[in-house]
Structure formats: structure tokens, C-alpha cells
C-alpha positions in Angstrom: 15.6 0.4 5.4 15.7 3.5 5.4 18.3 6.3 4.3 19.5 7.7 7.7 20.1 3.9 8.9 22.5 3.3 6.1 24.3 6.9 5.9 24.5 10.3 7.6 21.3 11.5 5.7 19.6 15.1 6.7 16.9 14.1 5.2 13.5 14.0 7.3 11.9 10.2 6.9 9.0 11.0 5.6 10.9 12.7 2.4 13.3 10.2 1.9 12.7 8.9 -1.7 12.6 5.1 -0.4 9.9 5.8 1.7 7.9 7.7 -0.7 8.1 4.2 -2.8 6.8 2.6 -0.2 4.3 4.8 0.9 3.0 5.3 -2.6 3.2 1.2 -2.8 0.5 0.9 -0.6 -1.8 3.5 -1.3 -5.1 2.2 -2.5 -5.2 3.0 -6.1 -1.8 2.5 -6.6 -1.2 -0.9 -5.2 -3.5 -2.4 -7.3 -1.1 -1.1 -10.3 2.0 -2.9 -8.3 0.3 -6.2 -8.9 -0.8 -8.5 -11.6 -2.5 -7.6 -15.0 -5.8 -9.2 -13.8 -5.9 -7.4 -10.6 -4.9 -4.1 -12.4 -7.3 -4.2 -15.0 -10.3 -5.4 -13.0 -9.9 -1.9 -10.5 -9.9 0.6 -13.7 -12.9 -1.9 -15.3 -14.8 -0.8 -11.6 -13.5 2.5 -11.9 -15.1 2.8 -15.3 -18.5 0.9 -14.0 -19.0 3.9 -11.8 -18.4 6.2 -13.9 -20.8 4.3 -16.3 -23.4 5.3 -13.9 -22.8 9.2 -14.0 -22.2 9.6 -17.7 -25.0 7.3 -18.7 -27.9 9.6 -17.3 -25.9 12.4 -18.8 -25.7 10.3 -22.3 -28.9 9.3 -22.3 -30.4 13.0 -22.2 -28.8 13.6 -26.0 -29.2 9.9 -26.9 -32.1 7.9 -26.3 -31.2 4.4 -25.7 -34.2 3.1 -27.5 -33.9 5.0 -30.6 -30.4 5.7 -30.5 -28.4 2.8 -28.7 -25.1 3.0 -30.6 -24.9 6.9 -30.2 -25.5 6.2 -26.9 -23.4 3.4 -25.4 -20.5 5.0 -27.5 -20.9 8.6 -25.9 -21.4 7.0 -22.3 -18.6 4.5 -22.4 -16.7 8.1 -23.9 -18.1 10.1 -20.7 -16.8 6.8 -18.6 -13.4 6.9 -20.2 -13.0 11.0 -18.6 -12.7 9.0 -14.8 -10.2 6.3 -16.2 -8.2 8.8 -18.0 -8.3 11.0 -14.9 -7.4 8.2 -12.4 -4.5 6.8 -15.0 -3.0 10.8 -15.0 -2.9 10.0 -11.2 -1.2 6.9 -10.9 1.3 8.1 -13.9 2.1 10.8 -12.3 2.3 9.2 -8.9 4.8 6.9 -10.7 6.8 9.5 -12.3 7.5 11.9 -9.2 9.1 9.2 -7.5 10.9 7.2 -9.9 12.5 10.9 -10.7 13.2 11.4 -6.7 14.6 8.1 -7.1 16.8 8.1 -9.8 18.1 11.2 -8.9 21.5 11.7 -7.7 20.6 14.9 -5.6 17.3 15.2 -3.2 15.7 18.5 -2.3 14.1 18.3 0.6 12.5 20.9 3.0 13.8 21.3 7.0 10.2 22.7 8.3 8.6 24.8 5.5 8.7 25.7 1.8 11.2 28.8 2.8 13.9 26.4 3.7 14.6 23.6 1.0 18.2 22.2 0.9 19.6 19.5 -1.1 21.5 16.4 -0.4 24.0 14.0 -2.5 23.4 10.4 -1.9 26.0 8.0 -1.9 26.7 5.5 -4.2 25.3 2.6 -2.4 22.5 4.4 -2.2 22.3 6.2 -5.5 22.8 2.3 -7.3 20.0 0.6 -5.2 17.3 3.2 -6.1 18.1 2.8 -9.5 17.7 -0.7 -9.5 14.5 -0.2 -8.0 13.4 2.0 -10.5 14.6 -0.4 -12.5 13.3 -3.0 -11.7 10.3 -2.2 -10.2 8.7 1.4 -11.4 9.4 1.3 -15.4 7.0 -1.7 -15.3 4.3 0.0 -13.6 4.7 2.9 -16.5 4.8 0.8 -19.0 1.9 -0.5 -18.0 0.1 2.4 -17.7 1.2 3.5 -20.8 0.1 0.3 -22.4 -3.5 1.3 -21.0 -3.4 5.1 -21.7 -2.2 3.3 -25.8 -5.4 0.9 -25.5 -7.6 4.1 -24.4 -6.6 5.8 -27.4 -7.1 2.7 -29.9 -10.6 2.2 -28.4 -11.3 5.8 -28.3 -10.3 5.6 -32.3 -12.7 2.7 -33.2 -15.5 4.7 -31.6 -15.0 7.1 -33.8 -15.3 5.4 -36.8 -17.6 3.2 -35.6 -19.6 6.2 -34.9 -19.2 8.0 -38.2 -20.2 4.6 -40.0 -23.6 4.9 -38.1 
């Protein structure tokens, strides 16, 4: 359902906050963090297996793995973490852009070019049912994210020291 079904919206479709949800729901990457834990985590543990392969050539020139394995798992899971961070910045901000078009009270759109931007009110009805779906259906997805960029950071922290016991 879109805005301009339920009110007098000037708002061209492909703009409206709703369907920026819904767009954004069913992009690749970011309908696997719609769903559940298992299917979330096993995409970001691919997305670090390829990236495995990239930094573990580049590891493996300053660490050899036969003399110095720890050093050099520990830097290429590091160099692996760079594509998980960068793909977790792009869901997270994803997320954020709408939830904030959502939760707004006031959209800005553009009529045919950067030059033109206007803003419209939405009504109540409207105004209450994106918030519920922000609700009730974004903050989850950046808590979880969050909950992953936390788990990057604690694994990133017992690297370290596991690399300065060595």
C-alpha cells in the first residue's frame, strides 16, 4: 500500500518512505539481515570466507604460515574482518536512512532533479503506521547489527592479546 492510495501524497512512488522499506527489504544483502539469526550469520560467515581468500595471500607474505601460523591466521582473519566491517557499514546505514525517512513526520522529496526538492507532512494515519514499522520491524535489524559490529570488536580485542601473549 502505498502513500498516494491512502492520501493526497505528492510524493513520486519510488520516494515514498514505504516503498524504500520494501525495496531495501529485498535487496540481496539486506534481506538476509530481515531474517533469522542462522540465515544472517551464515551470509557475513561467506562474506568473510571470501575475503579470507584476498587477505590470506596478503597475510601470508609478512607471516609465513609454517613458521608463523598464529601471526598469521590472526592478521588474515583481521584483513577478512575489513569486508565484514565494510558490508555491516552498508546494511547499517541502509537501515538507518530509512528508519529516519520513516519515522519522520516531514519527507523531502525531489519533483525531477536535485534543484527542486519540496517537502511533505504526512498524516497521522500515516505518520503512526511507519512508526510501528520502525518499530517493530527496523530497530531489530539494528540491534542486530550492532550486536555483530559489538562481537567484531570483542573478537578484534582477544586477537590482540592473544597476539601480544605470542
Amino acid at each position: 500500500m502505498t502513500y498516494s492510495s491512502l492520501s493526497n501524497c505528492p510524493v513520486p512512488t519510488d520516494q515514498q518512505p514505504l516503498n524504500e522499506y520494501q525495496e531495501l527489504k529485498a535487496a540481496w544483502l539486506f534481506s538476509d539481515s530481515t531474517r533469522k539469526w542462522s540465515t544472517y550469520l551464515k551470509k557475513m560467515t561467506w562474506i568473510g570466507g571470501f575475503c579470507w581468500l584476498i587477505a590470506a595471500p596478503v597475510a601470508a607474505a609478512s607471516f609465513h604460515p609454517h613458521k608463523q601460523l598464529i601471526y598469521f591466521i590472526l592478521s588474515s582473519l583481521a584483513g577478512a574482518s575489513v569486508g565484514i566491517i565494510l558490508g555491516l557499514v552498508r546494511l547499517y546505514l541502509g537501515w538507518s536512512y530509512v528508519r529516519d525517512r520513516l519515522f519522520s513526520s516531514v519527507i523531502f522529496y525531489e519533483e525531477s532533479g536535485w534543484y527542486d526538492g519540496q517537502t511533505w507532512t504526512k498524516p497521522q494515519e500515516l505518520l503512526a503506521r511507519d512508526r510501528l514499522i520502525v518499530s517493530y520491524e527496523i530497530k531489530p535489524i539494528i540491534q542486530r547489527l550492532q550486536i555483530t559490529f559489538a562481537g567484531l570488536a570483542a573478537l578484534f580485542v582477544i586477537g590482540t592479546i592473544i597476539w601480544h601473549l605470542v
